[in-house]
Every structure is written in C-alpha cells, then in structure tokens.
Residue, then its C-alpha position, 0 to 999 in steps of 0.5 A: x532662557x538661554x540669553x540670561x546665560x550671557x554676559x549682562x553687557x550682551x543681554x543689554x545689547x539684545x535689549x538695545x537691538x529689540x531682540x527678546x527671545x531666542x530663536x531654535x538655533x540660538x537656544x540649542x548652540x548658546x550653552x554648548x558654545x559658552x560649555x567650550x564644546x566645538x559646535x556645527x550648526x545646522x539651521x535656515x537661512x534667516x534663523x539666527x546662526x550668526x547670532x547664536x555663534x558670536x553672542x556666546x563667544x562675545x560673551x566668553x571674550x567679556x568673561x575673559x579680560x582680553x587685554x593683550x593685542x591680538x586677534x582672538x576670532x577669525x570669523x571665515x566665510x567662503x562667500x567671494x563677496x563678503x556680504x555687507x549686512x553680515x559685516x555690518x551686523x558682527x561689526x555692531x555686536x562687537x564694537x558695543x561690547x567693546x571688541x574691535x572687528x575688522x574684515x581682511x580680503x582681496x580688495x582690502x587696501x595698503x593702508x587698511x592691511x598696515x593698520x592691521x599689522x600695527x593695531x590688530x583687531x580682535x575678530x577678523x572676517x575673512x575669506x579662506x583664501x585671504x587666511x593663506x595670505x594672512x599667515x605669510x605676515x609675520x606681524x599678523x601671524x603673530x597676533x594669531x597667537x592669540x586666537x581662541x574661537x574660529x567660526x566658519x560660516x556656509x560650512x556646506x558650500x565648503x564641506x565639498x569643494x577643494x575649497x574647504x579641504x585647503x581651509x582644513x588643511x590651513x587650519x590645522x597649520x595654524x593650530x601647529x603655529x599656535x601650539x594649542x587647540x582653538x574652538x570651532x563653530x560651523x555654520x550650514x544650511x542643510x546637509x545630508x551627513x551632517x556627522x561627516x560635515x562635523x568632523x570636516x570641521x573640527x578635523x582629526x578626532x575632535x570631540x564636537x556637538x552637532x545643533x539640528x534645527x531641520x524645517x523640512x517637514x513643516x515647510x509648505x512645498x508644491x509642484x505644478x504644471x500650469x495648462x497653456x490657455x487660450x490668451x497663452x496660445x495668443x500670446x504664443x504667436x505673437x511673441x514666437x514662444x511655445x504655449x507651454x512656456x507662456x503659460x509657465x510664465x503667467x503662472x510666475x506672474x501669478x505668484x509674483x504678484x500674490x506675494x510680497x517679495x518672491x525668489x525664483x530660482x534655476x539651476x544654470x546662469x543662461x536659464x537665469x538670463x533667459x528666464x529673466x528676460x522673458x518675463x521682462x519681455x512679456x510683462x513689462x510692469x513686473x519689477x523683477x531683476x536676475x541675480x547670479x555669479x557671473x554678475x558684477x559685484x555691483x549689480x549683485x549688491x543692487x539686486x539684492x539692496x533692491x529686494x530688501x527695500x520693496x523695489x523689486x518684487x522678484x528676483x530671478x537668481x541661481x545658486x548665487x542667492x542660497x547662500x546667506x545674504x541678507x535679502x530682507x523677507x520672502x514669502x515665497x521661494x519659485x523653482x523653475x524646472x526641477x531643482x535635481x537635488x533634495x539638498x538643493x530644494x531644501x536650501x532654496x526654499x529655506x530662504x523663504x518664510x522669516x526668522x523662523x516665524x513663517x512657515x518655508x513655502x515653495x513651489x517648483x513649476x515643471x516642464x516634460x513628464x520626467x521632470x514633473x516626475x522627478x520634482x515630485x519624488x524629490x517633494x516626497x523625499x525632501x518630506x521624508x528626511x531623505x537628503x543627499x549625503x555630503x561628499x567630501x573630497x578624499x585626500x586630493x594631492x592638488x591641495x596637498x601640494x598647495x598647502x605642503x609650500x604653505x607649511x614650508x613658508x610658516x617653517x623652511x625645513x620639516x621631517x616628513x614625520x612630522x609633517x605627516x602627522x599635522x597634515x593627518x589631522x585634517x579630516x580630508x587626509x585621515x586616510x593619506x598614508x606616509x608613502x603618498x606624501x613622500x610620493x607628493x613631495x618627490x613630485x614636488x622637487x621635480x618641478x621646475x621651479x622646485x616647489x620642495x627639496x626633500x633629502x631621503x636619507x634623512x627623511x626632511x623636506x626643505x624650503x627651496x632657494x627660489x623666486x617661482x616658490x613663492x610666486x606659485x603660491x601667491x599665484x594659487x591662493x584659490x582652489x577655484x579653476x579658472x575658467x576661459x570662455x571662448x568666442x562662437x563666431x558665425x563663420x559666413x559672416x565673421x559675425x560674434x555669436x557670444x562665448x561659450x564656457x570652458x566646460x562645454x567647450x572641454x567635453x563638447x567643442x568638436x568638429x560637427x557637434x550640435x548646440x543650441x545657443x542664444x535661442x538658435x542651432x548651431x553646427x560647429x565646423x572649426x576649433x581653432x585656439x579660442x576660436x568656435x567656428x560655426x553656421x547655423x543648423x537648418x535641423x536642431x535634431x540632435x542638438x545640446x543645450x549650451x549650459x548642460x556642463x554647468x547642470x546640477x546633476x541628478x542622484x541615483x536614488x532619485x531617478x531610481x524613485x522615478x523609475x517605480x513613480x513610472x510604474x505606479x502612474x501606468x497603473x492609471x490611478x491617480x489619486x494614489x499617487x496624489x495622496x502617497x507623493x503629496x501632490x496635487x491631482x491635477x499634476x498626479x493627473x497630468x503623470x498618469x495621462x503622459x505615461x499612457x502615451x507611451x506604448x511597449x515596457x515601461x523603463x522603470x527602476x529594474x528595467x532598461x529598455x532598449x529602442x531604435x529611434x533613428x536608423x543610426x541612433x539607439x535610446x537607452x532608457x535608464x533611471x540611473x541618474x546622471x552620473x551612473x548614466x554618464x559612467x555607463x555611457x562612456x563604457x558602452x561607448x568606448x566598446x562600442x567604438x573597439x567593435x566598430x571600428x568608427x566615431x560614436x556619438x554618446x550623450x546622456x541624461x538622468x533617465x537615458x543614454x543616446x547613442x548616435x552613429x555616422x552610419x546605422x546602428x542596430x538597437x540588438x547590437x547595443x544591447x549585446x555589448x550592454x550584456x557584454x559589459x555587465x560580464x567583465x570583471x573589475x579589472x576589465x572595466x577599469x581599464x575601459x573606463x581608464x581608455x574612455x576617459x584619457x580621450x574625454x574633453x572633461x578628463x583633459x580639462x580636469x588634468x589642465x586645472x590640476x597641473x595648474x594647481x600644482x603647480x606644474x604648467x603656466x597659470x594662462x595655459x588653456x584646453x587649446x593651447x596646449x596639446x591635451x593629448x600630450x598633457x595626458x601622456x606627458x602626466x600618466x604616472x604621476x600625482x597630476x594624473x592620478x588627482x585628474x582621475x580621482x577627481x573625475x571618478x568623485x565628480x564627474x561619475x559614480x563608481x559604486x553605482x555604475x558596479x551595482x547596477x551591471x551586477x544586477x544585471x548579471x543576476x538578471x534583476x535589471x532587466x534589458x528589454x527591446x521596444x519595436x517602436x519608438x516610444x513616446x518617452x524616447x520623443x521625450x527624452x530626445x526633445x529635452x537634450x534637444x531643447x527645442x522649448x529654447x528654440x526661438x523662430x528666425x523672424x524673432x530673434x533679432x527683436x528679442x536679441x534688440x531687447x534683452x540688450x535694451x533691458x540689460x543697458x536700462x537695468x545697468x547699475x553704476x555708481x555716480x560722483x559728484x564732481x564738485x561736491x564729492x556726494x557719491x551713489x548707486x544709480x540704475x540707468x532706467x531710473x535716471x532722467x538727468x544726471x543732477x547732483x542731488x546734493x549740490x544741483x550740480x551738472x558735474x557728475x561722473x561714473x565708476x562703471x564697474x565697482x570691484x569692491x565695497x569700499x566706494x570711497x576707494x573705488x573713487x579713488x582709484x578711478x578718479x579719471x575714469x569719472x572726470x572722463x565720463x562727467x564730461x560724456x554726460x554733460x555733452x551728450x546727457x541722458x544718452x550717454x549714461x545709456x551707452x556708458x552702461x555698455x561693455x565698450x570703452x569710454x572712447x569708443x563710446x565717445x567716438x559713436x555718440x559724436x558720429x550718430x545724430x538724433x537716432x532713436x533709442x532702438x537704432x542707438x541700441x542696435x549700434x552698441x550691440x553691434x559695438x560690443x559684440x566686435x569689440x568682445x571678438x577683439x579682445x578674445x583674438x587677441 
C-alpha cells in the first residue's frame, strides 16, 4: 500500500485523522510525487487530491531535514475566496509533522504579512494574484529562494483563462529568481486535453506524469422532462407560471426530498436567483438557499457551512459551487436546463457521491426540444469519453506586457535575449517570436507613463524612472476584467428597474433593442453614460433574455450531434434511440413526437434550412453551435448590410441564425448571400469579418479591458465614457488592437469551424434548402431567444418582486457582536426572534453587515462603529431593524425609515425598503 511509502510521522498522522486506505488518486500520484516527477492530477471533487499532493511532499520535507528559514511550498489556488475547509485541512497536515502553514491574500492584515517577513512559513497558500505582490518584497522574495515543491490547485479553472497564463509566466519568474527548477503538482477536475493542461503546468518542456483517475462511465446520469399535471395546471394559475415550469419545479421538490443533501446547479447567476426564488415561492417548507459569485463572501460561506451541517437540504448554485469547497456529501447533482458543455456536466456531477465510495448521480431536467435534445447528446458524449478540449490561450500580449514590468521590478535592466528566453519557457509563449516581444516592449515605451525603456542599439530593456510604473502593476495585479453594471431606469416614471452587466450592455444596449428582464419586456429607448433609459414592451416578439452574455456556450461537435439526433427521431423510433443514447423512453418519446411536429426538411447535421418567419424576419436552421453561428451571423449580417444599404438585426443561438429587418426581407435573398459567402476566399472574408466586428459592442468591450490591462487607458474607463468608435481607431495597428482581436477570435468565435462548414458548403455537402412555411422548430427557436417561459403576467409581478425581497432580507446572513461580552457569530435574519447575546444574556449586540474576509476578529476590528451603531437600532427597534439592517441602505437611512413608520406590517416594511433600496442604488450608479 502506497501510505507504507511515507514518512512513519505521516503514516501516524493518517492513523490519528482515521484514514486507513488509500483513495485512486492518492494510489497512482504518491509514488510519482515521493519518485520527484512533476505531476497534474486529474480526479473528482471529493476524492482526495489535496491528500495525495501534500502527504508525498510533506513526506519529502521530513526526509529532508529543513532547517534554514524559508518558504519551501507554495500551495496556490485560483479560488478568490480562499476556501476555509482547505486551509484548515493543510494547516493540520502541516503543523502535526512540524511545518509552519501560513495563508497570504488580499485581506491578509499589516501585522500578519510583517510576521511573514520576519518569520516565513514553510508552506504558504496563496492566490496568483497575491504570488505578483509577494515577489515585489524583498524579504519574502528572498525566502523563496528556499522553494522546492509548488502545487496548484483547480489547474482547470486556470488552464483557459488569463488568469493561468500570468501565473505561468510568474512562475517561470520565480524559477529564473531561484536559479533552479522546483517541483510542480496540479490538481484538476475533468479536462478534455489533459496532456495540453500538463505542459500548461510545468511550462517549457518539462518532463511530467499525468494521474487520471476519469469517474465518467461509472457515473449514473439521466435526462428528464417532467409532463405538467393536473395540480401543475392549478398551481399554474394561481401562481401566474406557465405548467410547464411548475412541473419542473415539483419534480426538483421530488428529488430534493428523496435525497439527503442535493445541488442544483444553472448556468447563469439570474436563472440561479429566479430558480432559487420560485421554489422558494412555491414550496415554502423546502430548506433550500442560492449560492453563486455575485454573492457576498459571507452569504456564500453560510450556504455552504448550512449545507454541510444538514440545515439545508439543497442549494441552487452556478458554476461558483464546481470548484472544490468543501460542502460535506451529495447524493445528488440536479441540472437545470441543459448543462451545454460535456465538461461542464462531468465536473458538476462529479460533486456528488462522496470519497469516491458512491457512484456519481446526476440528472439534467430539460425545457424545449433542442435543449432536451442537446442534454442527451451530451449524456451519451459524457458516457463515451468525449470531452471538450481545453483552450489555452495563445501568446496574449495584455499578459505579456504585465508581467514584462513584473520582470523589470524583480531586475531594472534586461537584454531582450535574455528575457525572451525565460518569457518562452511558459507553455502560453512557446510560440511568441523575438520580433513580437521587442514589438510588445516599443509599445510599452510609448505609453505614458512609460511602462519600459528599450534602447535598440544595444538591444536592453530598462526599468523606467517613474511613479505610474509601479502604480500600474500594483493597479493590474488581476487579469479578471472588471465588469460595470449599469442603472435600467423605466423612463415615464424614473423608477430603477435594476442593473444590467457590462457584457450585454456592450454587445446589446442600443437604441430600440428588446429584453426580458426581471420577468417583464422591455424596449430600450435612450443610453446615456451608465444610464438604460426604457418603457415597458407591449409585445415581447423578439425580445433577449437579460443573461445570454454570460451563457455557456454550445461546442460545435455537439449541436452537429443534435442535427443527425433530428434525424434519427424523424425516423419515428423511439426505443432506438432510448437504447443508443442511454436514455429513458418517455424522454426518447417526447424527442420523436416533437420533431413530428415540424413539417418541411429537417435541419440536420448537413442541412440548412433556410424559412421566412415574419415578412422582415428570416430563420436560418443551423447545428453549428454558438460560436460557429455566432461567427456566420456577423458575416451574413455584415454583407447583408453592404447589399442593403439599411440596419440588420442578427441574433443567434446553437441551432439558428434570426435575422431581422426594419423593412421586408426575403428568405431567397438571405440564402443567396449565404452561397455568396461560402465562395469568398480567406482574405475576403477576414476582412468581412474584421469590418463586422470593429462595429460589434463585444469588440469595443474586448479592446476597453485589453487597453486597461495594458496599461494603456484609466482603470475607471467604462463602454460609455469614452468614444468606442475612437478606441478602435486610435489602437488599429498596435498590440491592444491586435490582443482585442486575437481574444475575440479565441473566445468570442470559432474560426476553424466557421471555414469548415462554408467549405462544405461549396462542395455541396452542406445543403441550403428553402422551407415555404414557417416551421414548428423556427416557433421554437424564436420562443427561447424570446424567453417567454421568463415572462411573468403584470397583475403578479408586483407580489412575486414583494417576496423575492422579503426572501432575500429573511435568508440575509450578518455576523453578530456582543458588546459587552465580545461573543461574535453568524447569524441568519429568519432564524433570529431577539437578538440576545447567547453568551452573557446581554441586549448589547451589534452587526458587520458585510464580512469581506475570514478573519472575523478583524472584520470586528475594522467596523467597530458600524456594530455600536447597529446595537443601538436593534435595542430601539428590536427584531425590525435586524430585518431592515439585512437591506442594501445605509445605517442611517435605515434609522431615518424605522423612526418615521409606525406599527406597519411586515409586507408594507418590505415594500418601504424595497422602494429605499431601489432609489438609493439609482443614486449611487448617477453619481
């Protein structure tokens, strides 16, 4: 057994922590670990990573008689709040064999980073961002000389971001420091190229070990479309859902009860909140909480301690729950609509069954035809091992320049050979050449303030003599953008409708633009700065959900799947396709009936069909996927605009491009410019697709963050204070221009496919046909972009808005203070009756409203006056006030309304601080 290869002090400790076997993981990676070899680990959630990365290394440190101060680990983890169970869990491996474990991020205070500098601990947990700051101090950079074993957990959240491409570089920085190699452990979820992922890790070339440990055959999935019953068509109409929603609710209800711990997860924060409150709303009893990013720390940190002690037994998350935190056991793992992604589903479910012991369960609960469709594919794909390969971002110049200044700061002068060389080594920039990075560091020296010298003749590059150098890379220590939001404000009455992410605003907050929001249509009618000016739509034909910029988007290969799926179902046999798919007869079933309701060609995995909706509006069928349809979109759109001479309207998802006009629009024309495109040659459609996107709002919010991170224009600059049209024009031709492109191109759209399938088009194996009628599957697809599902009648928005708020100020989670006694604690506003010191008995007790760390001691400290202030609220105006301090208002504001209302129930209370809130958010997005 692998544990009998570790130090006796480790195996005493297992025994100690009751662990007697080893788990897969830690079987296959604690011999290559304690052999030296790098290592990337690829396991569940749950199966004992984090294990089989530090015992090995611990076991190494004891082997090797550490003496000298230093820091000899860095443990790393991309997670922006540093996950408590984790620390908790490293700090007692470490300290029972006698190793100092320390943490180092944004909140860690004065006193705590002085100790480090004096007294260094032997394995430090970290962040990427915080190691940029980290290597700026000299005492501490010096104690990194010491560094031996560097292990990186959730390598998968990092592998395709920016993110993991800074720590690359960083690290490569650090080995240069050093004047060594150090070994590296990654730890990740599913990846679909896992090889890829390895060398990301270890950077240059490396050798490493890859320990796969895949739960994807053995995991119990299921798709399901629950039929609306006689009680969902009551339920229905008095709750002002559709049946078909009511029904997928009770089903959750269903299995929320039949379990013991259940997590639900979505694929956008706002389907989180809605999904959270309708069952809520519905089934009041349920003990179930929403969990996702947008989240305070605190509320996230409650959820999650909730779940794991029994209190809760589900909890409604997004992607903010598949990373590892520690949750206790699942049983099961719900999808909610389509998961879009076989990585995606894999990951998620993988958080249910425990250690490894339990088989993975997961069921995903569809809505229309294409997404049932879609969640089957991926079931089958999941099954067969077929998982999305990774993407790991190629050279990007916004990195490059960041941490070019981070290697000026650690040396002020450098020979551009020399740095070229290091800079190569990072797996990201295998590829940059020597005429890119001395292109990179001219930029540089334009700026103002300059973040380089370079002198040609010798060939060096210099630290330049200014204060905005070091400003800017303290200012950019994160590759995350920094997303605005901005005020929806209803125009006839000035009323705040609530705020909309920078993302859509970018790509579709324009004049006489549709959305759905918050349960209602609206039609934007003015964009002034960070102001939506709109009126409510009479019609919602038309109009775009308020999350689709933040959507998952669907692969190619699967909505491909789902175009020979169509096929197969209009074949009318369903109990084929319930045994080649995996999936029960009742949803195979439902598949076969649905597709015969589409009358004309089926648009399948070779055929476009082609329909007039709408005398102005044109469906294109496609099974492209969202990013081919979204690159095809922009084409067809662009030259259709050069023909027309007039506005069009495109807007697309995994199975069809809309186009929409002012004025009509014929579906023979769109299909001739369709066979129009496919015949241009590369160097045409390029520039096509270079004219289309300079216009696009996701472009211009693209360059805005890249000259940002470059340094290149003011952190605060926003899509609407300054002129995007000038943005593009004043950075054509240089690195910003060119990274905004390259990062749209890699993100945004998909290149390669999009080529692929207007070739195929030009041999004739794409078909483009032309369907007479409108087609059931074009009500469809326009349905979902229409959201109506969301669409809440008027007479009941105003109760459900009453208690979504209510819920949201009840399930509100603050930490208490004693005043007298210091007895401190986190505390749910629902649960609280009187707010009693459970310690002392005293009346004297105060709140922090908002925790922005895991010190709670110092989060006392530092709002000292905040819980006096509050203590006296409460001891004036007793359980009351605790419900209106859970609201967004300041403490005087809610002072100012609890003195002016008397003896009003809780509904009116909550409609008077919902009104509150909504004028004082409006307020503070004016200013």
């Amino acid at each position: 057994m692998v544990f009998c290869l570790l130090h006796p002090l480790i195996k005493e400790a297992l025994k100690e922590r009751g662990i007697s076997e080893p788990t897969e993981p830690q079987k296959l990676a604690i011999p290559e670990i304690l052999a030296g070899n790098n290592v990337l680990i690829i396991a569940p959630t749950g199966s004992g990573k984090t294990e089989a990365a530090i015992l090995p290394i611990l076991s190494r440190m004891l082997e090797s008689n550490i003496e000298r101060p230093g820091i000899y680990v860095l443990y790393i983890t991309p997670l922006r709040a540093l996950n408590r169970d984790l620390l908790d869990r490293i700090k007692w491996w470490g300290e029972r064999v006698g190793f100092k474990v320390d943490v180092r991020h944004g909140d860690t205070d004065k006193a705590d980073r002085q100790k480090q500098s004096k007294s260094p601990p032997h394995i430090l947990i970290t962040t990427p961002e915080m190691l940029q700051a980290i290597m700026t101090g000299r005492r501490l950079l010096e104690y990194l000389k010491e560094l031996r074993w560097v292990v990186v957990d959730e390598v998968h959240e990092l592998a395709e971001d920016k993110r993991g491409v800074q720590l690359s570089l960083a690290l490569e920085r650090l080995r240069y420091h050093i004047g060594r190699d150090f070994q590296i452990v990654g730890l990740s979820a599913t990846v679909g190229s896992p090889v890829e992922v390895a060398k990301f890790l270890v950077g240059g070339s490396r050798p490493f070990k890859v320990v796969l440990v895949n739960f994807a055959r053995q995991m119990k999935l299921d798709v399901v479309r629950p039929k609306p019953t006689e009680e969902d068509y009551r339920l229905a109409e008095a709750s002002g859902l559709f049946p078909d929603v009511i029904a997928r609710l009770r089903f959750i209800r269903k299995l929320v009860e039949e379990n013991r711990s259940t997590l639900v997860f979505v694929n956008t924060r706002s389907m989180a909140e809605l999904l959270g409150f309708r069952l809520s709303y519905l089934f009041g009893d349920l003990p179930i909480a929403v969990h996702h990013s947008s989240l305070s720390k605190m509320v996230r940190v409650s959820v999650e301690e909730r779940l794991k002690k029994g209190e809760l037994k589900a909890v409604v998350a997004t992607s903010s729950l598949e990373l590892g935190i520690d949750i206790g056991h699942i049983d099961l793992v719900i999808q909610y609509i389509s998961p879009h992604q076989v990585t995606r589903l894999l990951q998620r479910v993988g958080r249910s069954g425990h250690r490894l012991s339990a088989m993975p369960r997961g069921v995903i609960i569809g809505e229309d035809i294409n997404d049932i469709m879609e969640a089957v594919v991926i079931v089958k794909r999941a099954r067969n091992g077929l998982i999305e390969p990774t993407q790991i971002p190629d050279k990007p110049y916004d990195v490059l320049v960041n941490q070019i200044v981070a290697f000026l700061i650690l040396k002020p002068r450098w020979r551009l050979e020399e740095l070229y060389e290091v800079i190569k080594r990072a797996y990201p920039y295998k590829d940059l050449s020597i005429e890119e990075l001395r292109r990179v560091v001219r930029f540089m020296q334009d700026l103002y303030p300059r973040l380089a010298v370079y002198f040609e003749d010798s060939d060096v590059v210099a630290r330049p003599r200014s204060r905005g150098f070091y400003r800017y890379f303290y200012e950019t220590l994160s590759m995350i953008p920094d997303e605005r939001q901005y005020a929806v404000i209803n125009e006839k009455t000035g009323e705040l409708v609530g705020t909309l992410d920078e993302s859509f605003v970018a790509e579709y907050g324009t004049v006489g633009v549709k959305f759905i929001f918050r349960g209602r249509p609206w039609l934007i009618t003015k964009v002034e700065d960070r102001v939506i000016k709109v009126i409510e739509a009479p019609d919602p034909t038309g109009a775009i959900p308020s999350w689709i910029g933040e959507e998952i988007p669907v692969p190619f290969e699967v909505a491909q799947e789902v175009g020979v799926l169509r096929v197969k179902a209009s074949r009318g046999d369903y109990k084929s396709i319930a045994e080649e798919y995996g999936v029960n007869e009742e949803v195979a079933k439902f598949i076969v009936e649905e597709i015969s309701k589409h009358k004309g060609p089926i648009p399948d995995d070779k055929t476009i069909v082609i329909e007039q909706f709408k005398d102005n509006i044109v469906i294109i069928h496609a099974a492209f996927g969202t990013r081919v349809n979204r690159t095809l979109g922009k084409l067809l759109g662009e030259l259709l605009i050069k023909t027309l001479e007039r506005p069009i309207g495109v807007y697309q998802d995994p199975y069809g491009i809309i186009i929409q006009s002012s004025e009509p629009l014929a579906a023979e024309l769109v299909r001739e410019h369709l066979k129009k495109l496919a015949s241009l040659n590369a160097q045409e459609i390029a520039e096509l697709l270079r004219s289309a996107l300079v216009k696009s709002g996701s472009f211009k919010r693209r360059i805005l963050h890249v000259a940002k991170r470059m340094g290149a224009i003011d952190k605060e600059a926003d899509v609407y204070s300054v002129s995007m049209s000038k943005l593009v024009e004043a950075f054509s031709g240089t690195v910003v221009f060119d990274e905004a492109l390259r990062e749209t191109f890699e993100r945004d759209l998909d290149l390669e496919h999009t080529a692929e399938v207007l070739q195929r088009i030009k041999t004739g194996e794409i078909s483009i046909v032309h369907s007479v009628e409108p087609t059931y599957l074009g009500e469809v697809l326009y349905e979902k972009l229409s959201h109506r599902l969301e669409i809440i009648p008027p007479e009941r928005l105003k109760k459900l808005v009453l208690d979504s708020t209510k819920a949201r100020l009840l399930n509100y989670t603050m930490l208490a203070v004693c005043l007298d006694c210091g007895w401190h604690g986190l505390i749910r506003v629902g649960e609280v009756t009187n707010l009693i010191c459970p310690k002392c008995g005293g009346a004297n007790v105060g709140v922090v409203r908002v925790v922005r760390s895991d010190n709670l001691e110092r989060e006392i400290r530092r709002n000292v006056e905040e819980v006096r202030r509050t203590a006296e609220v409460i001891k004036r105006y007793g359980w009351v006030a605790l419900y209106a301090l859970a609201s967004r208002l300041p403490v005087e504001t809610v002072e100012k309304i609890l003195a002016d209302i008397n003896g009003v129930d809780i509904n009116r209370l909550t409609e008077i601080l919902q009104e509150a809130e909504k004028e004082y958010l409006k307020q503070r997005l004016l200013e």
